[in-house]
Each structure stands twice: as structure tokens, then as C-alpha cells.
PDB file of N, CA, C and O in Angstrom:
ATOM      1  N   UNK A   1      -8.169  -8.204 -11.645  1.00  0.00           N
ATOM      2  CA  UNK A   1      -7.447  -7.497 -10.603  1.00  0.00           C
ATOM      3  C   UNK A   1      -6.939  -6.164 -11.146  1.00  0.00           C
ATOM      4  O   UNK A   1      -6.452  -6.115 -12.275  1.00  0.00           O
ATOM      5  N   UNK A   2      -7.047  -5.001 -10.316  1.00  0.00           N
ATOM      6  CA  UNK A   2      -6.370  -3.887 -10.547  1.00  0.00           C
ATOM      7  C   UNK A   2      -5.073  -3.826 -10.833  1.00  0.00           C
ATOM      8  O   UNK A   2      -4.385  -4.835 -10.682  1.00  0.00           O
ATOM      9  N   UNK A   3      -4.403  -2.389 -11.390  1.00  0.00           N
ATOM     10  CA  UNK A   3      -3.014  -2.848 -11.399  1.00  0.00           C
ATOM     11  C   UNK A   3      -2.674  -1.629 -10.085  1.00  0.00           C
ATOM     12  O   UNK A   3      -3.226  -0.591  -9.720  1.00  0.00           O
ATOM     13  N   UNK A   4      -1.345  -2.486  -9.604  1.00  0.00           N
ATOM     14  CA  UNK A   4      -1.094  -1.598  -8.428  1.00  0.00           C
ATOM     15  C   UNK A   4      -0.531  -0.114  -8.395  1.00  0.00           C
ATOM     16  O   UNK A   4       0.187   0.064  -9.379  1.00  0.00           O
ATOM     17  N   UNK A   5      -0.587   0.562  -7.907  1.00  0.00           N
ATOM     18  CA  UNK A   5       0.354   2.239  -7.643  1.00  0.00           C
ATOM     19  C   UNK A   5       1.763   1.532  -7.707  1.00  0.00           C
ATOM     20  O   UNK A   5       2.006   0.382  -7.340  1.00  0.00           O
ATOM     21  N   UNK A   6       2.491   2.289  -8.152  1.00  0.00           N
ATOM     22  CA  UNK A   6       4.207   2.333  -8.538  1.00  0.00           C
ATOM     23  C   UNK A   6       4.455   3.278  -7.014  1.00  0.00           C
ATOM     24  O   UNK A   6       3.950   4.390  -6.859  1.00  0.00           O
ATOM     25  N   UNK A   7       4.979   2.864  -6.382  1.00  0.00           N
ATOM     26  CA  UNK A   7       5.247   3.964  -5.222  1.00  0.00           C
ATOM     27  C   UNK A   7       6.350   4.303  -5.355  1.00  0.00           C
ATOM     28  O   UNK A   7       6.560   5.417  -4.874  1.00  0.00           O
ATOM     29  N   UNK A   8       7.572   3.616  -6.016  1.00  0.00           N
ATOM     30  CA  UNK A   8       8.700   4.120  -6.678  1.00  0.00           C
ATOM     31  C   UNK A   8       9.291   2.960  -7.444  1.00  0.00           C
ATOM     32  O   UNK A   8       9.054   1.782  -7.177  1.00  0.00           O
ATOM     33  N   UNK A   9      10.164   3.426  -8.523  1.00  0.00           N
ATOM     34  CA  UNK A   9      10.808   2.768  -9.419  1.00  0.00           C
ATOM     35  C   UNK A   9      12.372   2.601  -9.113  1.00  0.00           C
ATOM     36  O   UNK A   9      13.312   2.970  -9.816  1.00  0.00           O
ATOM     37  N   UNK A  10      12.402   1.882  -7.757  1.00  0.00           N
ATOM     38  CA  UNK A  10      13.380   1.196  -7.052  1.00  0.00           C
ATOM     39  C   UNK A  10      13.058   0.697  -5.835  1.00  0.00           C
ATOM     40  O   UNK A  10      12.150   1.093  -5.104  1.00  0.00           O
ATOM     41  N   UNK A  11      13.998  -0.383  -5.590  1.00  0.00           N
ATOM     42  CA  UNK A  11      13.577  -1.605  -3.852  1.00  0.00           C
ATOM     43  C   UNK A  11      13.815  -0.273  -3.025  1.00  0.00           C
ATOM     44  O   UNK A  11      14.364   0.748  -3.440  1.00  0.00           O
ATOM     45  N   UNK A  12      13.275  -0.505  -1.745  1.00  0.00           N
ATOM     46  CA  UNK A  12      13.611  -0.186  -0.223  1.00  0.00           C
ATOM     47  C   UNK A  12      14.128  -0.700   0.159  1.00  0.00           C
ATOM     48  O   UNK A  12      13.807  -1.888   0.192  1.00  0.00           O
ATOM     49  N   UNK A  13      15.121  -0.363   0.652  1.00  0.00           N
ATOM     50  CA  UNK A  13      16.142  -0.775   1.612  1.00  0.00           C
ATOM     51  C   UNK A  13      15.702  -0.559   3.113  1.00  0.00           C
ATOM     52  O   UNK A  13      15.568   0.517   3.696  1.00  0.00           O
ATOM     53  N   UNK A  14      15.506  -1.853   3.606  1.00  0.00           N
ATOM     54  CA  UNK A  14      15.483  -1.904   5.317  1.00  0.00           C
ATOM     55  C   UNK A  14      16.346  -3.068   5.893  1.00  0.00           C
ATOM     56  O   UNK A  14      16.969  -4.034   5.452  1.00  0.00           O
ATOM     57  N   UNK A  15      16.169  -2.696   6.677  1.00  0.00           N
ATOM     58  CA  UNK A  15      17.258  -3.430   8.297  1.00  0.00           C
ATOM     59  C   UNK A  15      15.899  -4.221   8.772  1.00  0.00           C
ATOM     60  O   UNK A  15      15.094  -3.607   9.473  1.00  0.00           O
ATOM     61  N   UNK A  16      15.626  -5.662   8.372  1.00  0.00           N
ATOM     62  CA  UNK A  16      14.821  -5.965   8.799  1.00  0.00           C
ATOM     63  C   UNK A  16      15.875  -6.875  10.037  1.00  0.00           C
ATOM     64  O   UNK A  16      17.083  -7.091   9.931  1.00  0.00           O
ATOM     65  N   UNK A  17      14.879  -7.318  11.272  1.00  0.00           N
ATOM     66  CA  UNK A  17      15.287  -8.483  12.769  1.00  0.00           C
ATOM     67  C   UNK A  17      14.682  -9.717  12.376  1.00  0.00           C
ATOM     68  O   UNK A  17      13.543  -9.859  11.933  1.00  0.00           O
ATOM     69  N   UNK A  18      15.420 -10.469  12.548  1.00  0.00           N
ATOM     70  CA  UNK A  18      14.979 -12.030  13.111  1.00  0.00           C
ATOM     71  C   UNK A  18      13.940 -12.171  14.089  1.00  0.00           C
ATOM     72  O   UNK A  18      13.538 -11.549  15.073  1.00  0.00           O
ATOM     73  N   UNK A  19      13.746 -12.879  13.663  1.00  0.00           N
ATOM     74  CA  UNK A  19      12.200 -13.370  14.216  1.00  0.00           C
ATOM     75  C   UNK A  19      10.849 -12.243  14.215  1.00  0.00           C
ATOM     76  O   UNK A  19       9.823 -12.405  14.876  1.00  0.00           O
ATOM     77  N   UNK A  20      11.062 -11.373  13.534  1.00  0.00           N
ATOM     78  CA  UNK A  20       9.878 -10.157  13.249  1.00  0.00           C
ATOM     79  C   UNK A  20       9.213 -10.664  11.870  1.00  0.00           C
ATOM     80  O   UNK A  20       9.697 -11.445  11.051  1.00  0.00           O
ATOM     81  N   UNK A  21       8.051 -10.046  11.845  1.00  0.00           N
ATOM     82  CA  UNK A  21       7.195 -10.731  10.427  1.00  0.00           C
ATOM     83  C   UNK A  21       7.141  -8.894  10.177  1.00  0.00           C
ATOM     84  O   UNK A  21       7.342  -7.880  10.845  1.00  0.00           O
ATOM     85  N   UNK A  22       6.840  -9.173   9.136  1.00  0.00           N
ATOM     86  CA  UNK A  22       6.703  -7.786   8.171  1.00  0.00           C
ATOM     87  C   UNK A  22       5.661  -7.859   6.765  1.00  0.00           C
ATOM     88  O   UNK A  22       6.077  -8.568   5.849  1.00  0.00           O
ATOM     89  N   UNK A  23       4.578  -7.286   6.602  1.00  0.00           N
ATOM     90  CA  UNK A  23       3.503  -7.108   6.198  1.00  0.00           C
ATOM     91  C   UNK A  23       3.784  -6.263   4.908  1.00  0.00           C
ATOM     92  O   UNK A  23       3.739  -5.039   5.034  1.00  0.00           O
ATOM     93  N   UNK A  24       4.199  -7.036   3.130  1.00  0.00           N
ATOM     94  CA  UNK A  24       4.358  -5.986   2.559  1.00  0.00           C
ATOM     95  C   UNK A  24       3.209  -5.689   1.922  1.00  0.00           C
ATOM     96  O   UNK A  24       2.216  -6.393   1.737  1.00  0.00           O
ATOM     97  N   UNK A  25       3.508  -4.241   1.510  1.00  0.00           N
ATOM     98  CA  UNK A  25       2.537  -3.668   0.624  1.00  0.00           C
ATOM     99  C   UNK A  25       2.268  -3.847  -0.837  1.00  0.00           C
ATOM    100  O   UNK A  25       3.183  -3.599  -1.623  1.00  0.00           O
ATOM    101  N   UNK A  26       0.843  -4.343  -1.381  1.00  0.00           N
ATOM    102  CA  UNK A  26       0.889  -4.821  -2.774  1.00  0.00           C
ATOM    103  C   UNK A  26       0.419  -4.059  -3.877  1.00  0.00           C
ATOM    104  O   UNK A  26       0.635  -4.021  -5.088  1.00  0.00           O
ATOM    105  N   UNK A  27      -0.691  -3.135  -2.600  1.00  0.00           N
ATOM    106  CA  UNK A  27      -1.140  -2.382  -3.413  1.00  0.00           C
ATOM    107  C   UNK A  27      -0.368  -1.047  -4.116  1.00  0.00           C
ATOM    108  O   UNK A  27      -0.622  -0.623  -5.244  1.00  0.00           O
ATOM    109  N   UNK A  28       0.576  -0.517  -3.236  1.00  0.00           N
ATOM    110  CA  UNK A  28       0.890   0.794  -3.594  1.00  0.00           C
ATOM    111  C   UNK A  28       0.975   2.230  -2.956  1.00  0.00           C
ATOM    112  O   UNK A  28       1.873   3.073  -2.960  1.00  0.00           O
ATOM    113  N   UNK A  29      -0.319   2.202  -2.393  1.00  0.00           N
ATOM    114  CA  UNK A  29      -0.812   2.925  -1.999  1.00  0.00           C
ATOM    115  C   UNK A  29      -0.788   3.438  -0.410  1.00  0.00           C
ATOM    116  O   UNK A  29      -1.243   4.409   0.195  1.00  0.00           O
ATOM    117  N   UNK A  30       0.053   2.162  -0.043  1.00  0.00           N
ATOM    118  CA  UNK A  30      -0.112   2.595   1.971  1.00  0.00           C
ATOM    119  C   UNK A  30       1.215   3.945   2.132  1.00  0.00           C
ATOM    120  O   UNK A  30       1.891   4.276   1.158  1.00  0.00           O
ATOM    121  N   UNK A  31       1.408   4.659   3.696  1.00  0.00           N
ATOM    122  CA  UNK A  31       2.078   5.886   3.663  1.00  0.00           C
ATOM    123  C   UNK A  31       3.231   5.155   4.239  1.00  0.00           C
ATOM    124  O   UNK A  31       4.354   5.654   4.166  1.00  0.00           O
ATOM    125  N   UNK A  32       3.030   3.979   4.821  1.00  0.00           N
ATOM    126  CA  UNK A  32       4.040   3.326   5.182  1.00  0.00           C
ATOM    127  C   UNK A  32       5.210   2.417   4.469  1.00  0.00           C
ATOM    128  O   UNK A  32       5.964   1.687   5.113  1.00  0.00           O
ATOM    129  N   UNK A  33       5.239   2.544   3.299  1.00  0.00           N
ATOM    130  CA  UNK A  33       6.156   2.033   2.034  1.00  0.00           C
ATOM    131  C   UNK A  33       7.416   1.103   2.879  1.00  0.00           C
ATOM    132  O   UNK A  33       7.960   1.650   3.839  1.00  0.00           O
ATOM    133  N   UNK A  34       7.633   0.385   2.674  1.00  0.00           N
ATOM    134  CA  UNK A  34       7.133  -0.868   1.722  1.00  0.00           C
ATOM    135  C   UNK A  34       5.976  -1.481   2.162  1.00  0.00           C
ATOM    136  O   UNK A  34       5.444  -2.374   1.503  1.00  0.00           O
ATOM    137  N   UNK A  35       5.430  -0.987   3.473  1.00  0.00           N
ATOM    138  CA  UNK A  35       4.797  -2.377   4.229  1.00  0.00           C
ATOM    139  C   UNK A  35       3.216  -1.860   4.399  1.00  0.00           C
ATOM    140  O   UNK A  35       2.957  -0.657   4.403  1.00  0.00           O
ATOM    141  N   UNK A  36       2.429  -2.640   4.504  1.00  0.00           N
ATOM    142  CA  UNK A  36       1.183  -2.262   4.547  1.00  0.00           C
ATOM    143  C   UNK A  36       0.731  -1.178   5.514  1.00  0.00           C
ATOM    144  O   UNK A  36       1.667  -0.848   6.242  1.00  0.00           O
ATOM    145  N   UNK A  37      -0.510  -0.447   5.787  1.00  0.00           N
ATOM    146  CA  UNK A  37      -1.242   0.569   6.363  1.00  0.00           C
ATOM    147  C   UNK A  37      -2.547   0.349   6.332  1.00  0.00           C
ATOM    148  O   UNK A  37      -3.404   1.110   6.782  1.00  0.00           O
ATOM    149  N   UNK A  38      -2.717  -0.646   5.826  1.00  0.00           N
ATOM    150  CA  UNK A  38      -4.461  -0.800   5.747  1.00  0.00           C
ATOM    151  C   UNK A  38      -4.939  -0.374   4.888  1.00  0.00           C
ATOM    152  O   UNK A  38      -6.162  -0.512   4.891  1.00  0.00           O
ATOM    153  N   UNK A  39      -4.179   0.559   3.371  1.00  0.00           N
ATOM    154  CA  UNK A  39      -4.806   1.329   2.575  1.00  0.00           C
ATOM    155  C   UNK A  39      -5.584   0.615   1.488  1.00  0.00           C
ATOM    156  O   UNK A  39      -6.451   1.107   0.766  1.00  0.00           O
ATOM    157  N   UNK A  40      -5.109  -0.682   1.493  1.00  0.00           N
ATOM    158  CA  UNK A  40      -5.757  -1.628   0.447  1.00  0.00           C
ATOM    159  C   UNK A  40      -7.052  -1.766   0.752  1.00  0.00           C
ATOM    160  O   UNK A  40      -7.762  -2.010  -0.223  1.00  0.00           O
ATOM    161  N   UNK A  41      -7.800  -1.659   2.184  1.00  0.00           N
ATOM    162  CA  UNK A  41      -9.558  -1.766   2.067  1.00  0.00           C
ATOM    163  C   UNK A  41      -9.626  -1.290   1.169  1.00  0.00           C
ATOM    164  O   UNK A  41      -9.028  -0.386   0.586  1.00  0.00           O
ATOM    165  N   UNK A  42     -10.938  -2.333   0.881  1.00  0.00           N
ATOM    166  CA  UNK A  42     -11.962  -2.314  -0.360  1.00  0.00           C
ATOM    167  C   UNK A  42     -11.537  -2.367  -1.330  1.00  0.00           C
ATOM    168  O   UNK A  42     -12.284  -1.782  -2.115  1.00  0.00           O
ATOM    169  N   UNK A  43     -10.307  -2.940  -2.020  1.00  0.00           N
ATOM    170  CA  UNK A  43      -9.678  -3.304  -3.329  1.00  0.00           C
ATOM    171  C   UNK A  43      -9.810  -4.912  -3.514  1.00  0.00           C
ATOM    172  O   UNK A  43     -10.678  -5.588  -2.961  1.00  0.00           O
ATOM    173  N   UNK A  44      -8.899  -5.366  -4.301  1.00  0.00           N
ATOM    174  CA  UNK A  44      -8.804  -6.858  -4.855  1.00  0.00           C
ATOM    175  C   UNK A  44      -7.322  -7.217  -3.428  1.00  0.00           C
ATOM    176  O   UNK A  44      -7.132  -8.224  -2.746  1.00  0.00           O
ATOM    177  N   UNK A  45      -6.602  -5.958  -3.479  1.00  0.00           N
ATOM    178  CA  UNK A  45      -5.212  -6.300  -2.941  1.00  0.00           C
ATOM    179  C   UNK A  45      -5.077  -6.885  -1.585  1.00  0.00           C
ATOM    180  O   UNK A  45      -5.896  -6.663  -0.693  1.00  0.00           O
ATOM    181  N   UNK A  46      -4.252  -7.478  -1.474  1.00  0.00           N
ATOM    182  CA  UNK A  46      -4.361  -8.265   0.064  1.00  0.00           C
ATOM    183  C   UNK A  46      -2.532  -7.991   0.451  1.00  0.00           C
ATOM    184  O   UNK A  46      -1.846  -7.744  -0.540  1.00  0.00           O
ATOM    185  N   UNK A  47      -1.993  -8.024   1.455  1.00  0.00           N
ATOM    186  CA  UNK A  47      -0.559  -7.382   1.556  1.00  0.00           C
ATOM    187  C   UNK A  47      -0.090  -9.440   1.773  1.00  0.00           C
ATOM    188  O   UNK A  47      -0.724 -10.489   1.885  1.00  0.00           O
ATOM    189  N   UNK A  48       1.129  -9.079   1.733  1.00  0.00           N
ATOM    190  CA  UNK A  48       1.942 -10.490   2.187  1.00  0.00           C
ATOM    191  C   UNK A  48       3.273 -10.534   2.818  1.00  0.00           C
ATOM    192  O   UNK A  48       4.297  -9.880   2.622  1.00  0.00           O
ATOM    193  N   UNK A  49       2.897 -11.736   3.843  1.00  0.00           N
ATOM    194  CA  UNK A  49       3.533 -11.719   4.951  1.00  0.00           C
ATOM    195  C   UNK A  49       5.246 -11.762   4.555  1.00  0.00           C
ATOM    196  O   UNK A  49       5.308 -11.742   3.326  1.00  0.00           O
ATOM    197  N   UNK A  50       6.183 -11.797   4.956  1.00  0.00           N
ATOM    198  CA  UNK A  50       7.522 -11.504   5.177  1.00  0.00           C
ATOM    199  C   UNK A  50       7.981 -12.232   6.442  1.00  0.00           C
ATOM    200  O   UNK A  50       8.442 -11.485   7.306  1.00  0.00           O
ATOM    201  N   UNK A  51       7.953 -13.382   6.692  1.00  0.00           N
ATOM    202  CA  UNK A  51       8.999 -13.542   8.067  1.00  0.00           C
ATOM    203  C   UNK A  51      10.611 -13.592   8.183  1.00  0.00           C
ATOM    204  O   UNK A  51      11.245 -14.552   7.745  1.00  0.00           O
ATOM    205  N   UNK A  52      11.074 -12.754   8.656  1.00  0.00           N
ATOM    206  CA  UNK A  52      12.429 -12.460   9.216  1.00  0.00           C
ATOM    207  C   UNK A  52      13.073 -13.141   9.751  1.00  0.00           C
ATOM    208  O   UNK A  52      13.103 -13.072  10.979  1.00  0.00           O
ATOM    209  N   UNK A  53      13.958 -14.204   8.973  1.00  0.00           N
ATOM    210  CA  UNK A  53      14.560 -15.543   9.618  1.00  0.00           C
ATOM    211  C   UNK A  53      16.202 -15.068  10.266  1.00  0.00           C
ATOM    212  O   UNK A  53      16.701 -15.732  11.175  1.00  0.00           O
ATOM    213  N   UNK A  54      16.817 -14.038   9.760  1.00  0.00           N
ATOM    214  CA  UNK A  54      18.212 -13.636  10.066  1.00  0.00           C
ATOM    215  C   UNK A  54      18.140 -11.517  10.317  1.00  0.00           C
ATOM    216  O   UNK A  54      17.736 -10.814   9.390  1.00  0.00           O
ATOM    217  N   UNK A  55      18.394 -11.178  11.061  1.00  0.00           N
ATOM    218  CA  UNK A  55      18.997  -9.900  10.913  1.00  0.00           C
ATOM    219  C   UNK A  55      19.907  -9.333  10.133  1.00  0.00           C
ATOM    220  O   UNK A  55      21.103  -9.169  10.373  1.00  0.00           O
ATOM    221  N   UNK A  56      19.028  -8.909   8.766  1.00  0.00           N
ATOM    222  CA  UNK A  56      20.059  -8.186   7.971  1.00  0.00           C
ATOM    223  C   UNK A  56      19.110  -7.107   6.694  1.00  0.00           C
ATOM    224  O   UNK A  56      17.914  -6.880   6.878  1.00  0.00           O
ATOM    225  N   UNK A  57      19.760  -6.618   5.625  1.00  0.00           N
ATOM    226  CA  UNK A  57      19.413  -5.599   4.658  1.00  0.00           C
ATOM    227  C   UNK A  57      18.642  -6.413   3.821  1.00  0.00           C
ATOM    228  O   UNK A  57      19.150  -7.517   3.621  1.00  0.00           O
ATOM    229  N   UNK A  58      17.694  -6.229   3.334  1.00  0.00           N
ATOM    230  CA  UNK A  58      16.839  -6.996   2.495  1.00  0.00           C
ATOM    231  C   UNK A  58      15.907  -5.646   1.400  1.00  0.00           C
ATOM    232  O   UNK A  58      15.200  -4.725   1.810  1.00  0.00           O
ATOM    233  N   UNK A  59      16.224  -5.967   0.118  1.00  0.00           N
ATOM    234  CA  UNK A  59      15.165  -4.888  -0.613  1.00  0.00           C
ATOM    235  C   UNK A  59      13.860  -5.318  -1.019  1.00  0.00           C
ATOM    236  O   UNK A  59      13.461  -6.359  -1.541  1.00  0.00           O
ATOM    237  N   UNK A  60      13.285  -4.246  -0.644  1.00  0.00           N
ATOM    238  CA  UNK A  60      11.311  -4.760  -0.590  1.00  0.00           C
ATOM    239  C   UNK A  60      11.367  -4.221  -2.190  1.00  0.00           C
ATOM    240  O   UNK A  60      11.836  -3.088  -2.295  1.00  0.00           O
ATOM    241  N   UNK A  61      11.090  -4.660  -3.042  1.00  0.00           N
ATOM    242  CA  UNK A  61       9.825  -4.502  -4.079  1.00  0.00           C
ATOM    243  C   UNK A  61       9.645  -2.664  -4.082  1.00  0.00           C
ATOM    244  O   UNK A  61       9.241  -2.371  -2.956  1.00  0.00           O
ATOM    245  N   UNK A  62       9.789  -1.503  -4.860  1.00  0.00           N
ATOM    246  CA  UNK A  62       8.925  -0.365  -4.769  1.00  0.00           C
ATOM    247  C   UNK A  62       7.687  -0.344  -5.830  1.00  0.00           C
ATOM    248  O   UNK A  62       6.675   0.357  -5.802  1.00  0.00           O
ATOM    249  N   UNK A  63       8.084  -1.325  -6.767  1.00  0.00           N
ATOM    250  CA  UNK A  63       7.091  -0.534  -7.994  1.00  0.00           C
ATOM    251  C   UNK A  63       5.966  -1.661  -7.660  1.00  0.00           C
ATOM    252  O   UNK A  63       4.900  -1.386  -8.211  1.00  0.00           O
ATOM    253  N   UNK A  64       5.935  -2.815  -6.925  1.00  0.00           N
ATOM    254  CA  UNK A  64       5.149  -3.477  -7.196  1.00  0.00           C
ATOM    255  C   UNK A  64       4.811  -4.880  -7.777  1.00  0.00           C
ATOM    256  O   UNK A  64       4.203  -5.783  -7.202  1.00  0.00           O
ATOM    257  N   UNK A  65       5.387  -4.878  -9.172  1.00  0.00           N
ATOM    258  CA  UNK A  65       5.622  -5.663 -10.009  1.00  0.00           C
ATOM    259  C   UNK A  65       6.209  -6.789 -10.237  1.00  0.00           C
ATOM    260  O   UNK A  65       6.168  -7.466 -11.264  1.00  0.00           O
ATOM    261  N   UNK A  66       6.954  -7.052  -8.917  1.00  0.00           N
ATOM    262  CA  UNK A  66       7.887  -8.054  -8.791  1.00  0.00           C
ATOM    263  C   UNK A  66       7.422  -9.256  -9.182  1.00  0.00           C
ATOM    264  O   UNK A  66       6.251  -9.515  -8.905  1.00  0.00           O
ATOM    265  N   UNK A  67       8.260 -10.280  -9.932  1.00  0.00           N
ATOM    266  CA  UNK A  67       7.439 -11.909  -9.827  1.00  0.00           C
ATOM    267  C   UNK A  67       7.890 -12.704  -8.560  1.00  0.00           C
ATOM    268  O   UNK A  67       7.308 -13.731  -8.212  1.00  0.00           O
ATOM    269  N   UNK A  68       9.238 -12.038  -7.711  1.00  0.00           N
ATOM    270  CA  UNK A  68       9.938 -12.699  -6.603  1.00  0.00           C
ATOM    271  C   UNK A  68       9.130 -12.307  -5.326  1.00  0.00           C
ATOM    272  O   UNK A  68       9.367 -12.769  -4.210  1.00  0.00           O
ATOM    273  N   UNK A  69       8.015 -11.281  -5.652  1.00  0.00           N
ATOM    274  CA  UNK A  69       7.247 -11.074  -3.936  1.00  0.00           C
ATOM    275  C   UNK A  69       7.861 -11.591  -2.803  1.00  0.00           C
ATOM    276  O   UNK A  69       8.465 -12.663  -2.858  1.00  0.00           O
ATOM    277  N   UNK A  70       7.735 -10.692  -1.389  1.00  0.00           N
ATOM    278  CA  UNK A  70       7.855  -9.110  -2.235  1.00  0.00           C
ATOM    279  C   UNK A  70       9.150  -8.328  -2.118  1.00  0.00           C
ATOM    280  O   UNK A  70       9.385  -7.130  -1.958  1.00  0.00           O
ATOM    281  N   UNK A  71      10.063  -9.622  -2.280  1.00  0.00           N
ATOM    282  CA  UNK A  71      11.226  -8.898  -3.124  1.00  0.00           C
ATOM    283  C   UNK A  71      11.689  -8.033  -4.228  1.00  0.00           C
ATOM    284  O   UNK A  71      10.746  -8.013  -5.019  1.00  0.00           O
ATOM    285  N   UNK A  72      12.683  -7.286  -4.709  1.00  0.00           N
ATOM    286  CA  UNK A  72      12.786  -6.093  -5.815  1.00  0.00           C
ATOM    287  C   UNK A  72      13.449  -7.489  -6.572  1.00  0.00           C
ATOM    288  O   UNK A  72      14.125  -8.270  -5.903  1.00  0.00           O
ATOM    289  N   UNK A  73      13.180  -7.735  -8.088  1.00  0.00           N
ATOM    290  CA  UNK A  73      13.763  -8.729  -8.955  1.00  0.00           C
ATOM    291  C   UNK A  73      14.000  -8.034 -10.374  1.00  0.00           C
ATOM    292  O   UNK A  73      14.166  -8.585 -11.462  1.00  0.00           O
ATOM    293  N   UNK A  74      13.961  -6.221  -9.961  1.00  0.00           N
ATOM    294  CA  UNK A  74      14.339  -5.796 -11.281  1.00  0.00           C
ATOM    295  C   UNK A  74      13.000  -5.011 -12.096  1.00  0.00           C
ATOM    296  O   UNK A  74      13.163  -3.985 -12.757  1.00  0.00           O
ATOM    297  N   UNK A  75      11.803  -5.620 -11.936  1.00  0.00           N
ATOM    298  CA  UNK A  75      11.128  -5.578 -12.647  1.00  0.00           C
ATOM    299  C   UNK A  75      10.849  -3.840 -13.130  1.00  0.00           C
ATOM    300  O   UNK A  75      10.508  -3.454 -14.249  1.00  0.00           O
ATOM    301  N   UNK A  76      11.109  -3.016 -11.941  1.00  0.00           N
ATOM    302  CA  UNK A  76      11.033  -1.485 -12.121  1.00  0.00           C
ATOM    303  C   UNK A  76      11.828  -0.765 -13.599  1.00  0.00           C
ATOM    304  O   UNK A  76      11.697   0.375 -14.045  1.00  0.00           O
ATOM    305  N   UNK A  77      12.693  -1.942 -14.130  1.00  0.00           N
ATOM    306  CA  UNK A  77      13.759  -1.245 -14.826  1.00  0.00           C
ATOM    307  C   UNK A  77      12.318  -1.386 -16.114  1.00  0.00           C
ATOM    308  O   UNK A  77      12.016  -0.303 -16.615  1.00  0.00           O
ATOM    309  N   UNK A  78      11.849  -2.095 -16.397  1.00  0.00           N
ATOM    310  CA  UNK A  78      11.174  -2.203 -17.767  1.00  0.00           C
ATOM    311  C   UNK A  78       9.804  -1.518 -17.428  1.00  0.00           C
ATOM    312  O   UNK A  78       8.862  -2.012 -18.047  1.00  0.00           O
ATOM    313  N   UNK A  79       9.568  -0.747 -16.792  1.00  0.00           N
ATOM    314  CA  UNK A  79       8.475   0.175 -16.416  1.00  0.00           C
ATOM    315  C   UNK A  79       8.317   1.677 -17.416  1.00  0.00           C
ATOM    316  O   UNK A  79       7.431   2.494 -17.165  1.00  0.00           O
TER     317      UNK A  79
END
């Protein structure tokens, strides 16, 4: 497997809703950060799903790297 684009070396912060699913991005590379765009055709990368059980602030993952997918668990700091 490739290694992914760093799209930044810190989480996103969003306002995700209850009951919405949210599509993150694994590869890196989509314009829509955190969440997929389709930019992964034709790679190894596949995005992963997110369902939104409560309305509230949740940080997506920026660099990628996370082992908590696709939550931020730090991993940006040792980059």
C-alpha cells in the first residue's frame, strides 16, 4: 500500500449531525478535507465511513496516520 498525502499536521475540527454518515478521507489527497472527493480513484485507498450517532465537535484525522480511524490520536506530532 502507498503511503498517504499529509494534508495537514493537525485534526479538523467539524460540527458533525446525528444521524448523518460522513465519508473520511484516507488518502490525502481529496479538496474536500477531511472527507472524501473521489480523489482516491485508481489507488490502493478506499475512504471510511463515519456514522454520526450524537450532534457535536469531533476531530477528523489531518495527517492520515491515525491508528484510531478516522479519528486525530496524535499521531501528526511524531511526523
Amino acid at each position: 500500500m502507498s503511503d498517504p498525502v499529509v494534508a495537514q499536521k493537525s485534526p479538523f475540527e467539524v460540527q458533525v449531525e446525528a444521524g448523518e454518515t460522513y465519508w473520511w478521507c484516507t488518502c490525502g489527497k481529496s479538496k474536500e478535507q477531511p472527507f472524501c472527493d473521489g480523489s482516491h480513484k485508481g489507488t490502493d485507498f478506499s475512504p471510511i465511513e463515519y456514522k454520526c450517532l450524537e450532534s457535536c465537535t469531533q476531530y477528523f484525522c489531518g495527517c492520515k496516520y491515525t491508528k484510531d480511524a478516522p479519528m486525530c490520536d496524535g499521531s501528526h506530532k511524531a511526523l
